[in-house]
C-alpha positions in Angstrom: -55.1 -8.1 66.1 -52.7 -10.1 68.4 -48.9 -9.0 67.5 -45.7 -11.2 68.3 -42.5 -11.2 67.7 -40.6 -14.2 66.9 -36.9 -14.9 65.6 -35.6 -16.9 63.0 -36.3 -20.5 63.4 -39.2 -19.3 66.0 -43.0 -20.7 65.4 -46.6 -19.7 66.1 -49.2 -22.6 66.5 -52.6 -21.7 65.4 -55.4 -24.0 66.6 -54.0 -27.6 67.0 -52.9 -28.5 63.1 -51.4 -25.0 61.9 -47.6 -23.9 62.4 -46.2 -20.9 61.4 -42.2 -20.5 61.5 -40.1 -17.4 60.7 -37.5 -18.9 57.8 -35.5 -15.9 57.0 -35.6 -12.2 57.5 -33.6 -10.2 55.1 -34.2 -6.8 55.3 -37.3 -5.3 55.4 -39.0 -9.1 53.8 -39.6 -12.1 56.2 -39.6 -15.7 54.9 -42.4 -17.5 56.6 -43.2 -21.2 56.2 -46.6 -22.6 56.8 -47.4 -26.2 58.3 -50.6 -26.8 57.8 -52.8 -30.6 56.2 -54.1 -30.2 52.7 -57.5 -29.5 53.4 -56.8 -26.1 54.2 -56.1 -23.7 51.5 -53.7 -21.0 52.2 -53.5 -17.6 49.7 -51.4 -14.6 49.7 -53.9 -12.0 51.0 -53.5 -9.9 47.4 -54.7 -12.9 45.8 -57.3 -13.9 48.1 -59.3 -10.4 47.7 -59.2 -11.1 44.1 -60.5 -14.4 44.0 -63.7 -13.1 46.4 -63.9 -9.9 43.8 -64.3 -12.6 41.1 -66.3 -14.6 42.5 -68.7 -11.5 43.6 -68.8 -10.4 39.4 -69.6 -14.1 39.0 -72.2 -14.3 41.7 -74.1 -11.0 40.2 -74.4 -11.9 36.1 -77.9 -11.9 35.4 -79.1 -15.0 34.0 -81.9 -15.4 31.9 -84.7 -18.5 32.8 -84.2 -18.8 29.2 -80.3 -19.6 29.8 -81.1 -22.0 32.1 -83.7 -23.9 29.8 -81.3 -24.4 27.4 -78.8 -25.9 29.8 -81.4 -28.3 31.3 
């Protein structure tokens, strides 16, 4: 893991499309912004593991071939 340090106002460019800038720090929370195009979906990491944990109980239901028949 790389660690910096940055100030308020500060940024960190990630590849050549992806900035990162410190807003605020208040406390013990920092306010970060993220500049990044569309395409790229950005999650809170809390929310991202429980997307992939839904997808994974998704991913492993059983389905019947009759299931499928019926569908078809």
């Amino acid at each position: 893991m790389l660690a910096l340090s940055r100030k308020v106002n500060e940024s960190i460019i990630l590849g050549n499309d992806i900035e990162i800038t410190i807003l605020e720090i208040k406390g013990d929370q920092v306010k970060v912004g993220v500049n990044a195009p569309k395409a790229i979906p950005i999650y809170r990491k809390e929310l991202y593991l429980q997307i992939q944990q839904s997808n994974k109980e998704a991913a492993g239901e059983d389905v019947s071939v009759e299931a499928l028949n019926r569908l078809i």
